[in-house]
C-alpha positions as CSV (number, residue, x, y, z in Angstrom):
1,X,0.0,0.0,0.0
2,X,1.5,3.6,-1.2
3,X,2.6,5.8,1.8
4,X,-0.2,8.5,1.9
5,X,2.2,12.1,2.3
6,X,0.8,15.7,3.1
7,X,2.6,19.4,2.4
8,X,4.4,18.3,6.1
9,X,5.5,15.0,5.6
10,X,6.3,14.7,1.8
11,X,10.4,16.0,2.0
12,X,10.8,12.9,4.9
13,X,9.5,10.3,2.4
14,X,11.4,11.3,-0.5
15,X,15.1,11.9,1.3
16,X,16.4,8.7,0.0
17,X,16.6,6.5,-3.0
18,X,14.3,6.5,-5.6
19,X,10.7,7.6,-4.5
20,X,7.9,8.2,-7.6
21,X,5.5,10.7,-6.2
22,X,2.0,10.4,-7.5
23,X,-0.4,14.0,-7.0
24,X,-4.1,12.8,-7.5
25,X,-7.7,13.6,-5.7
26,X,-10.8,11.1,-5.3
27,X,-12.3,12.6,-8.1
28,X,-10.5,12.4,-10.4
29,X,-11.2,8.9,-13.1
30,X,-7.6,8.5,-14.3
31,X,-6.0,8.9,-10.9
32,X,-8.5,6.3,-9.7
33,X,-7.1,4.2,-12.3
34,X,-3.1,4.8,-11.8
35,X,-3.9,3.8,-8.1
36,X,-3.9,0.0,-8.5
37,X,-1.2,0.2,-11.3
38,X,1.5,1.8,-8.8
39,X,0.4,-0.1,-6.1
40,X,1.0,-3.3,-8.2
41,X,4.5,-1.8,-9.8
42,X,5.4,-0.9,-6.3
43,X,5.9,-4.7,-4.6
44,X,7.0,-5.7,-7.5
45,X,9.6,-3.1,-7.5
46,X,10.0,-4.1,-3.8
47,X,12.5,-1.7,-2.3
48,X,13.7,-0.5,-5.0
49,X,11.7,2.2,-5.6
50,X,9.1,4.1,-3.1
51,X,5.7,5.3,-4.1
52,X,3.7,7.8,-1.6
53,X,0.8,9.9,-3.1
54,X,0.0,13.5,-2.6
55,X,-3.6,14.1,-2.5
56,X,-3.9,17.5,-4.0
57,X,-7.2,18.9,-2.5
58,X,-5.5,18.6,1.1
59,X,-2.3,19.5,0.6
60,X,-1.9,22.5,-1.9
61,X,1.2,24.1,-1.3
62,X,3.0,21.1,-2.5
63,X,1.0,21.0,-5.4
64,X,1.6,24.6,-6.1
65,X,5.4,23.9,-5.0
66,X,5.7,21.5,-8.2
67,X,3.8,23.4,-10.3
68,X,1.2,20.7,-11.1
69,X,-1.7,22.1,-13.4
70,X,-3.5,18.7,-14.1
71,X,-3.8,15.3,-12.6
72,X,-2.5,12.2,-12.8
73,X,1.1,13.9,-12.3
74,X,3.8,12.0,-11.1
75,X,7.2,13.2,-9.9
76,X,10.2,11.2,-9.3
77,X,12.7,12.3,-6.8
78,X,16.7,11.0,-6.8
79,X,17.6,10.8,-2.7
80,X,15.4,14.3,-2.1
81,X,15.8,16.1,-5.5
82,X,12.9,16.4,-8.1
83,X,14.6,14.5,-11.6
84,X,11.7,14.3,-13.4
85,X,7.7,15.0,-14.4
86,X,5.4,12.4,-15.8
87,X,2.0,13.8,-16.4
88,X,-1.2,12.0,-17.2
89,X,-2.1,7.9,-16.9
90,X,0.8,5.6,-18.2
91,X,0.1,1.8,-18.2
92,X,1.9,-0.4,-15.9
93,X,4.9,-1.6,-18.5
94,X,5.6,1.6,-19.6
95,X,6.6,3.0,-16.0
96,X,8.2,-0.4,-15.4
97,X,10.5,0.2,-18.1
98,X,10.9,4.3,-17.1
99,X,11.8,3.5,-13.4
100,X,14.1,0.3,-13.9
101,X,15.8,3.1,-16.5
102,X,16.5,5.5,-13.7
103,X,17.6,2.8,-11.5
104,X,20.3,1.7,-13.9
């Protein structure tokens, strides 16, 4: 189950390793349908890479922070540093093969 992160907790969750961080809200249809995929990716990723989701209703500094303007958005963060922005719904393979990238 993805680590649920707010505006105060996010920066702890990402310090280290590879963390993919997912901004969605309940209503939302296509962040309803990313849930399961990056819940699936992330055991089996196991360790390797952390998933925590940012729901953006609650917490919109962070939101505003990373600029996000629509939803699904997913950031991935390199031990605490933003690397890169994947915006929209992306079927499982696909962001298998994008974060086994970054982790080579």
């Amino acid at each position: 189950m993805s680590i649920q992160v707010t505006d105060t907790t996010w920066q702890i969750e990402v310090q280290e390793g590879l963390t993919l961080m997912d901004f969605w809200a309940p209503w939302c249809g296509p962040c309803r349908m990313l849930g399961p995929v990056l819940e699936e990716i992330e055991v089996e990723m196991d360790s390797k890479v952390k998933i925590v989701k940012l729901n953006i209703d609650e917490n919109q500094m962070t939101a505003s922070q990373f600029g996000i303007m629509s939803i699904p958005t997913m950031v991935l963060f390199k031990d605490g540093q933003p690397v890169e922005k994947l915006t929209g719904y992306h079927p499982k393979d696909v962001l298998v093969d994008y974060l086994e990238t970054k982790l080579a």
